[in-house]
N, C-alpha and C positions, 0 to 999 in steps of 0.2 A: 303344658310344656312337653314336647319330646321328647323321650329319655335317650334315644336311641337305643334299644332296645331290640327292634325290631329284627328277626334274622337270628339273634346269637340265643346261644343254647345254654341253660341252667339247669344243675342240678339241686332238688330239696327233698331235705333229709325232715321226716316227720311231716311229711305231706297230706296225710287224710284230713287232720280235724286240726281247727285253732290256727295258730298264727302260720303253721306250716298251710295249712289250706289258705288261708289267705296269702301269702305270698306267692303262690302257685296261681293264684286265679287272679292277682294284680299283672304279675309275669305275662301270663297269657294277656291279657287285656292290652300290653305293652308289645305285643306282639313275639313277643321270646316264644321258642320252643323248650317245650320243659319237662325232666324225667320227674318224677314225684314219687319217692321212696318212702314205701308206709309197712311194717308186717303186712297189712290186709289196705284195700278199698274202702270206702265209707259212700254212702249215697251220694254225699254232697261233693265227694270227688268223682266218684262218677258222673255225676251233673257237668261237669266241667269238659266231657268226652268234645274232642278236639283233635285233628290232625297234628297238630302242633304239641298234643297232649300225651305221651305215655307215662303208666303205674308200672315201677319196680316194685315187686313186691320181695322184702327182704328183713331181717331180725339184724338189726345193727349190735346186737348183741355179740352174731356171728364173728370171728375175728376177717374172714374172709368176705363178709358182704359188702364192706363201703366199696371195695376193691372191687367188685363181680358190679356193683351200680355204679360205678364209674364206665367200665368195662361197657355194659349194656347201654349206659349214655348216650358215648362215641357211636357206639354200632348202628345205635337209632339217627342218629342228628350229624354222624360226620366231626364233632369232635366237643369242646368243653369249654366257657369263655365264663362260664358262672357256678359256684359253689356256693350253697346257703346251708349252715349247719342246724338246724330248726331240732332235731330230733334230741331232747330230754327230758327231766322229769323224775318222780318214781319210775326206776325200773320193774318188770314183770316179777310179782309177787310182795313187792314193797309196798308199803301206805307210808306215805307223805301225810302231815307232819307228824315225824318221830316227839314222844314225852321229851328227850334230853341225848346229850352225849352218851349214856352209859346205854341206851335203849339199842343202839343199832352196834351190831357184830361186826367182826373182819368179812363175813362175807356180803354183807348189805355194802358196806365201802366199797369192794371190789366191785359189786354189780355196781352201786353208783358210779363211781367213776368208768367203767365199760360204757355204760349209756351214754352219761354227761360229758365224757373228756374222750377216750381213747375212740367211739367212733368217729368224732370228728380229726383225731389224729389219723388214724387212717383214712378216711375220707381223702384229707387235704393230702396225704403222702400218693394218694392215687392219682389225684387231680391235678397236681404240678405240672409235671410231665405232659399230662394234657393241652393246660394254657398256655405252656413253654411255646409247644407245636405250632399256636396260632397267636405269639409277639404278646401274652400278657390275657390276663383275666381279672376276675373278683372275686374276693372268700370274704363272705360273710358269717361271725359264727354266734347263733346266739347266745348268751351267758343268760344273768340276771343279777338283778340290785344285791339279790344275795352273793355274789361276789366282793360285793364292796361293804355293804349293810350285813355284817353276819346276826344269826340267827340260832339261840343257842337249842330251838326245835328241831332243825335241819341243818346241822355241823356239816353231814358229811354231802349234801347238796351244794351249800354252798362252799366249802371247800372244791368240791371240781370245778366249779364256775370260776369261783377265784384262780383255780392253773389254767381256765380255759383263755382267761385276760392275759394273760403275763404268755402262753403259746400264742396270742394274737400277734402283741408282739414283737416277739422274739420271727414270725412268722414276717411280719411285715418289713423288718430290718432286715433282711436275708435276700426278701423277695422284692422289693419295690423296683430297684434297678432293674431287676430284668421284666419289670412293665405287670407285675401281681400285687394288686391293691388287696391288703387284710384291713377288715375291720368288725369291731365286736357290737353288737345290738343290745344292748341290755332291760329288760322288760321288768317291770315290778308286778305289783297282782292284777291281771289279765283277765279276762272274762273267757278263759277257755274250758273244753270240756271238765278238763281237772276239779277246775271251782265249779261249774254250771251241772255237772251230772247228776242223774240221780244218785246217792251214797256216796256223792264228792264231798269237797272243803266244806261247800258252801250249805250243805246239810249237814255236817259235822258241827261248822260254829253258829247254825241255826240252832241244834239241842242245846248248845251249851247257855247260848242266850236267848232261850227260849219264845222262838218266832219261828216266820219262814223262809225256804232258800231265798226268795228274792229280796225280804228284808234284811238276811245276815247280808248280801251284795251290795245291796246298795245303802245301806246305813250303816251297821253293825263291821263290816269290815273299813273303810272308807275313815272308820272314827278310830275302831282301835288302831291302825296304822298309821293316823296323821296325815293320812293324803292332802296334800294341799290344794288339790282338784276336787276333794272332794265325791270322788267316785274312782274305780276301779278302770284301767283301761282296757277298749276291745280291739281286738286278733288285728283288725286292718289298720289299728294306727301303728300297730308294729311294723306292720307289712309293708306300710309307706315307708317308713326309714329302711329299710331293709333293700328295697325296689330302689328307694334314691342311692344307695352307696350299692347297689350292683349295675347301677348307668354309668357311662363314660365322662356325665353331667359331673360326676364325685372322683375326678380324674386326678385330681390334688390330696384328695380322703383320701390317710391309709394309718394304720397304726392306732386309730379314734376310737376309743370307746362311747356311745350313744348311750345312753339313762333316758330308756322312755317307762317312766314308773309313776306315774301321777305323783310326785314330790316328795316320795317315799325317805329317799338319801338325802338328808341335810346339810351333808361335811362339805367342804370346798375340796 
């Protein structure tokens, strides 16, 4: 199927590794021109070197960089038809997951939510104006299950995810009329670097259940969680939902939250 795709310009936020990497390298594939905003490069976006291809390299942490990637976007491509909010997580100096509520400070909140919430606030505050230019875009932002599923390890995680849904949208009632589709992606546990690294998740609840990273992955997680899959999902089935609601294919999408979590969330 065609996306149409071809020709228009996106920008992603967390673009080196994980589902931002695959959404970048689906984009391209779709023929889009794509900025891919990471602090740094990773080989495997490197791999990806393409005409069609530029790294922003930028600290979304910054209050001024979604604005200066946006900025460099236009400069590069002539202007903006797609925003993907892929960039969060532990922010820089954080370990995910926290013991409980009491464990993480006023400052740990504030960096979460900087990472989790307000660069995509800014992001989108940049990029409007942009889509306006060119009669309407797409903003894709991604959350997670813990928006809806909270988690009394990662309160203040899923607490930003959860305002990231409710600014999706408050974002898409505002904007639809004048031709900007919002819509949120929401991922349950992922096979990204996060869980796969060395001294990630997925070696943390190996010690605990004494095996290894790939049996805490593919067993050990999959069972404490109740995935109804059965397995954890990977970076590119995010990427497809993500890819289908930034085509013109998902021209009636807007305001939808997506739950791709391998059957993590139970509630209706």
């Amino acid at each position: 199927m065609d996306l149409a795709l071809a020709g228009r310009v996106a920008l992603v936020t967390g673009a080196s590794k994980g589902i931002g990497l695959a959404t970048t390298r689906t984009l391209l594939a779709e023929g889009a021109r794509v900025a891919a905003v990471s602090r740094k490069s990773t080989p495997e976006l490197d791999g990806l070197a393409d005409d069609n291809l530029i790294h922003v390299a930028a600290d979304l942490m910054d209050p001024e960089a979604p604005a200066q990637a946006v900025a460099r976007t236009v400069e590069a491509f002539g202007g903006l038809d797609v925003l993907v909010n892929v960039a969060g997580g532990p922010p820089p100096g954080i370990t995910l997951p926290h013991s409980g509520f009491l464990s993480a400070d006023d400052d740990e909140w504030r960096a979460m939510f900087e990472l989790n919430l307000f660069s995509a606030v800014r992001a989108v505050r940049a990029a409007i104006p942009r889509m306006l230019e060119r009669g309407g875009g797409s903003i894709i932002n991604v959350s997670s299950a813990n928006g809806r599923q909270p988690s009394p390890i990662n309160v203040d995680y899923g607490t930003a995810k959860a305002a990231m849904n409710n600014l999706t949208k408050a974002l898409s009632e505002e904007f639809a009329p004048q031709g900007i589709r919002v819509n949120t992606v929401s991922p349950g546990p992922t096979r990204t670097p996060w869980w796969t690294d060395e001294g990630g998740v997925g070696d943390m609840i190996a010690a605990q259940a004494g095996t290894d990273r790939e049996g805490a992955l593919t067993s050990v997680v999959p069972s404490a969680m109740n995935l109804t899959t059965g397995r954890m999902a990977e970076p590119q089935e995010i990427a497809d939902v993500i890819v289908l609601l930034a085509s013109p294919r998902s021209a009636s999408t807007t305001g939808a939250e997506f739950v791709v979590d391998s059957g993590l969330v139970k509630a209706v």
